[in-house]
N, C-alpha and C positions, 0 to 999 in steps of 0.2 A: 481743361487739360492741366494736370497737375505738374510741377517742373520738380524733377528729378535732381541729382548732383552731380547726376555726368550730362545731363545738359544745360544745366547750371554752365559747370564749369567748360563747357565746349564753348555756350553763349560768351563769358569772360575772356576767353583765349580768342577768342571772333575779335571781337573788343576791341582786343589789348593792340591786334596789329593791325588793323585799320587804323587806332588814332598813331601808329607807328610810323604806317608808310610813308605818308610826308617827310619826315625826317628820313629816311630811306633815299627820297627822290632828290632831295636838298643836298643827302652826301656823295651825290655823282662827280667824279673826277674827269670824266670824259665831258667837255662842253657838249651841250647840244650847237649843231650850224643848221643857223638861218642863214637862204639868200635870197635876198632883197633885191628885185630886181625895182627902180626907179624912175618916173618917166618926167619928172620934173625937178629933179634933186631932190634934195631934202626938207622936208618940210617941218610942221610944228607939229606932225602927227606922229613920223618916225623919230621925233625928238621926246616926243611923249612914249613912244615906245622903247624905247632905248630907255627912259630913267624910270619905266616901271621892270623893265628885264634887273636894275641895279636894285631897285628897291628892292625889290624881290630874294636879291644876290642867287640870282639862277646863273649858273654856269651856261653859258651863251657865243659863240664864236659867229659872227655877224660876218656875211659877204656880201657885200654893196657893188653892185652895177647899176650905175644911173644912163641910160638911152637919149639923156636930152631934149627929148622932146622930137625924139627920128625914133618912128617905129619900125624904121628895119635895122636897127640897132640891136 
């Protein structure tokens, strides 16, 4: 199949905004909310999630409910 210039350049415009979108999703001003519901408090795994949401620097609003360890909480 031979490639044309207007699918050349259709293929390039594809391209160009899929490597764009990321930065797209990264310029969101609205946080995204998580809510975390927790049945032991906090642990080393939400503490690992929590500094990969910073690393990340995703916009993020965290709502934390911890039940204690009472499931009719």
């Amino acid at each position: 199949m031979r490639l044309n210039r207007r699918r050349f350049l259709t293929a390039g415009a594809a391209g160009v905004t899929a490597l764009a979108m990321p930065s797209v999703l990264l310029a969101q001003t609205t946080p995204y909310k998580i809510y975390m519901i927790l049945y032991r408090g906090e642990t080393e795994v939400e503490k690992g999630f929590r500094e990969y949401l910073s690393s990340r620097r995703l916009p993020v609003e965290l709502i934390i409910r911890d039940v204690d360890r009472d499931i009719r909480k």
